[in-house]
Each structure stands twice: as C-alpha cells, then as structure tokens.
C-alpha positions as CSV (number, residue, x, y, z in Angstrom):
1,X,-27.9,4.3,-77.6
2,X,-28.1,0.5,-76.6
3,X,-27.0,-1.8,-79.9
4,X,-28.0,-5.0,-79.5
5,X,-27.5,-8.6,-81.6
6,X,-30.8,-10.7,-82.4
7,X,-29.9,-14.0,-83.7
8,X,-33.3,-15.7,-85.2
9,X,-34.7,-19.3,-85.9
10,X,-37.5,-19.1,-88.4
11,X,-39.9,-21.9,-89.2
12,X,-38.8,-24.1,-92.6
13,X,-39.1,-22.1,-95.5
14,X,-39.7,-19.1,-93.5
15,X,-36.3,-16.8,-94.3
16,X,-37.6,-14.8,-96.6
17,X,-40.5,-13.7,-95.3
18,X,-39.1,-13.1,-91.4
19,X,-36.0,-10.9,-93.1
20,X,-38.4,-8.8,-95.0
21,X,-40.8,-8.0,-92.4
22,X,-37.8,-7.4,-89.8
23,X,-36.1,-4.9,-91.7
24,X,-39.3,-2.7,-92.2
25,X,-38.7,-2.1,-88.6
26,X,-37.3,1.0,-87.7
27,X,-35.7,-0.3,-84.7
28,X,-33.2,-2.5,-86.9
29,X,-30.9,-1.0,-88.9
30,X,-29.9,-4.4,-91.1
31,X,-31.0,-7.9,-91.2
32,X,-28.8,-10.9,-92.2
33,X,-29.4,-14.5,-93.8
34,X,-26.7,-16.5,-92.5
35,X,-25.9,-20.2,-92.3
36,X,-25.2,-22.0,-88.8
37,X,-27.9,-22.8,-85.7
38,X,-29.3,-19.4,-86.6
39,X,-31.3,-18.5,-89.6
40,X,-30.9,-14.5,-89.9
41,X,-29.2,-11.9,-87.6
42,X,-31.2,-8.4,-86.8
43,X,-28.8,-5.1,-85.4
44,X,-31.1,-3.5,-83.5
45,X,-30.1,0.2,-82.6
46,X,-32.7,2.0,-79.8
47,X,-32.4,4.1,-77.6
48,X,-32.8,2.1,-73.9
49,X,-33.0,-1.7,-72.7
50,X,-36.6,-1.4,-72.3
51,X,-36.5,-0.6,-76.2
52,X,-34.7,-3.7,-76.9
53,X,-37.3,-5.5,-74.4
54,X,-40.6,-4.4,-76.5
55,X,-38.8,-4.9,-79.9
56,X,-38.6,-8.7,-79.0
57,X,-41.3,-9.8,-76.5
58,X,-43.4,-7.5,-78.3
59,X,-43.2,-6.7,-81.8
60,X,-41.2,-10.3,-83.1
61,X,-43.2,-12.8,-81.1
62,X,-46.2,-11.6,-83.2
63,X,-44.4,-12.3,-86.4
64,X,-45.4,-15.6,-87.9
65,X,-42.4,-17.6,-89.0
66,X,-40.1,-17.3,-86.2
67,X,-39.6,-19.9,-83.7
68,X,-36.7,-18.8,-81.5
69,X,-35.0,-15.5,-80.4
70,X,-31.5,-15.2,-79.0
71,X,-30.5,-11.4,-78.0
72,X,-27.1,-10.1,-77.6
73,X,-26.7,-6.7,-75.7
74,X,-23.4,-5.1,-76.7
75,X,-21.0,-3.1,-74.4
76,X,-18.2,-1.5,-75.7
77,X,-17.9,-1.6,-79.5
78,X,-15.1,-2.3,-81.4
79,X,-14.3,-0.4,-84.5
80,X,-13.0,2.1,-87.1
81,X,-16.5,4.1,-87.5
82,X,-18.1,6.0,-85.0
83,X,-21.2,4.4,-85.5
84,X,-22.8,5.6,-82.2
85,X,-22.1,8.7,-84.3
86,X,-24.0,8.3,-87.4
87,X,-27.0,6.0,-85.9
88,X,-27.6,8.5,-82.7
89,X,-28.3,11.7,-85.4
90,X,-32.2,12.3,-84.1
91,X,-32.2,10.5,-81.5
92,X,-31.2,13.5,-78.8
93,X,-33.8,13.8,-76.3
C-alpha cells in the first residue's frame, strides 16, 4: 500500500467542483478544502507508485478546474490507527 499527499491549485471559483469530482475517485479516500498556497488536499491510498503516477498525470490533468498538482509520497506513517490496516482490507493480491 503506497499513501500519498496531493496538494491542489484549482482555477478561481473552481473548489467546489475539483473536491467533488476528486472524491468520486476510488483511489482517494478523502479530499480537503484548506486555506494556504493550496486549494484542497486529496489522500490517495493505491496499491503501487505507478498507481499514484496514473491517478495524477492521468485521471487529474483531465479534470477541468485544476491548475497545479503537488504530490507527496509518504514513508513511514506516524500514528495511533493501523490505517495500512483498515485501508489494505481487499486489496491482497
């Protein structure tokens, strides 16, 4: 399992409809609005890199509305839950 951050820039106005049509993505488990240089915040949870590599030079750069991508690949996580756990349940090969 390969969890990654996407960090978003969406055209003006544009934060609503990015968000919505990001989270209908199986691929990302939540989506964010947030204030600062980014405009919303996708967790994408797949399987390999080449996942995380389709997801956004594939599926995002089609999406009208977002200007900019930034993504994050995470290493080691950091916390209470076993979220590898609960977000690998049907993804055995």
């Amino acid at each position: 399992m390969v969890n990654a951050i996407v960090l978003i820039q969406t055209k003006h106005g544009k934060i609503n409809n990015v968000a919505e049509q990001l989270a209908d993505i199986p691929e990302i488990s939540e989506v964010y609005s947030v204030g600062g240089s980014f405009d919303v915040i996708a967790i994408v949870r797949v399987r390999d890199n080449e996942d995380i590599a389709d997801l956004v030079t594939q599926k995002m750069v089609q999406m009208d509305g977002i200007e900019r991508t930034e993504t994050m690949i995470a290493f080691k996580a950091y916390s209470r839950h076993d979220l590898e756990g609960l977000f690998s349940i049907g993804m055995e090969n």
